[in-house]
N, C-alpha and C positions, 0 to 999 in steps of 0.2 A: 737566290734561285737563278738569276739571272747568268751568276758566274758559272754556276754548274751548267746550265744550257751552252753557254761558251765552249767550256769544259770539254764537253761533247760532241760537240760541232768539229772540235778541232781535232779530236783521237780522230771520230770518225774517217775526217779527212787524211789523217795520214795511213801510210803502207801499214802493214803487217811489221816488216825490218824498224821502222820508225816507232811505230807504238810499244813493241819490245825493249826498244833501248830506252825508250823514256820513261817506260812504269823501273826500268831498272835503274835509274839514272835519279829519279824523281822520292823512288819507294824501297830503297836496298832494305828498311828493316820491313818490310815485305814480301818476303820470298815466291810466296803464291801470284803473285799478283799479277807477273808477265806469262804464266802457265796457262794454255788451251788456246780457242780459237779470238782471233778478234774480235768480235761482239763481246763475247764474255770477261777480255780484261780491259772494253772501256767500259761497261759495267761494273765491274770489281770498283776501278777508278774513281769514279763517278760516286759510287755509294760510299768509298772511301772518304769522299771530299766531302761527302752529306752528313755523316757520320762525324769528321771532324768536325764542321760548323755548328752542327746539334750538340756537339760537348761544349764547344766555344760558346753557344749562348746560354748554356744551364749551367757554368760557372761563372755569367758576367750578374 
């Protein structure tokens, strides 16, 4: 939980130009994921990395 509040913190703090190039940089087989306005794709992000944690703990 703690990494996701990280997580957040740190989209939040970047530009618009900066969090675009990092959901593309980070998530290419995510195509949606730098589309709309900034709040919505550190959101996207964010529930992405939750999402992967919650698989990673229901196959360990």
């Amino acid at each position: 939980m703690k990494h996701l509040l990280e997580l957040e913190n740190k989209l939040s703090n970047m530009t618009t130009d900066e969090i675009y190039n990092y959901a593309k940089e980070n998530y290419p087989e995510e195509p949606n994921m730098w589309m709309g306005k900034k709040k919505l794709v550190v959101r996207r992000i964010v529930n992405y990395e939750r999402n992967k944690m919650n698989i990673a703990e229901t196959t360990e």
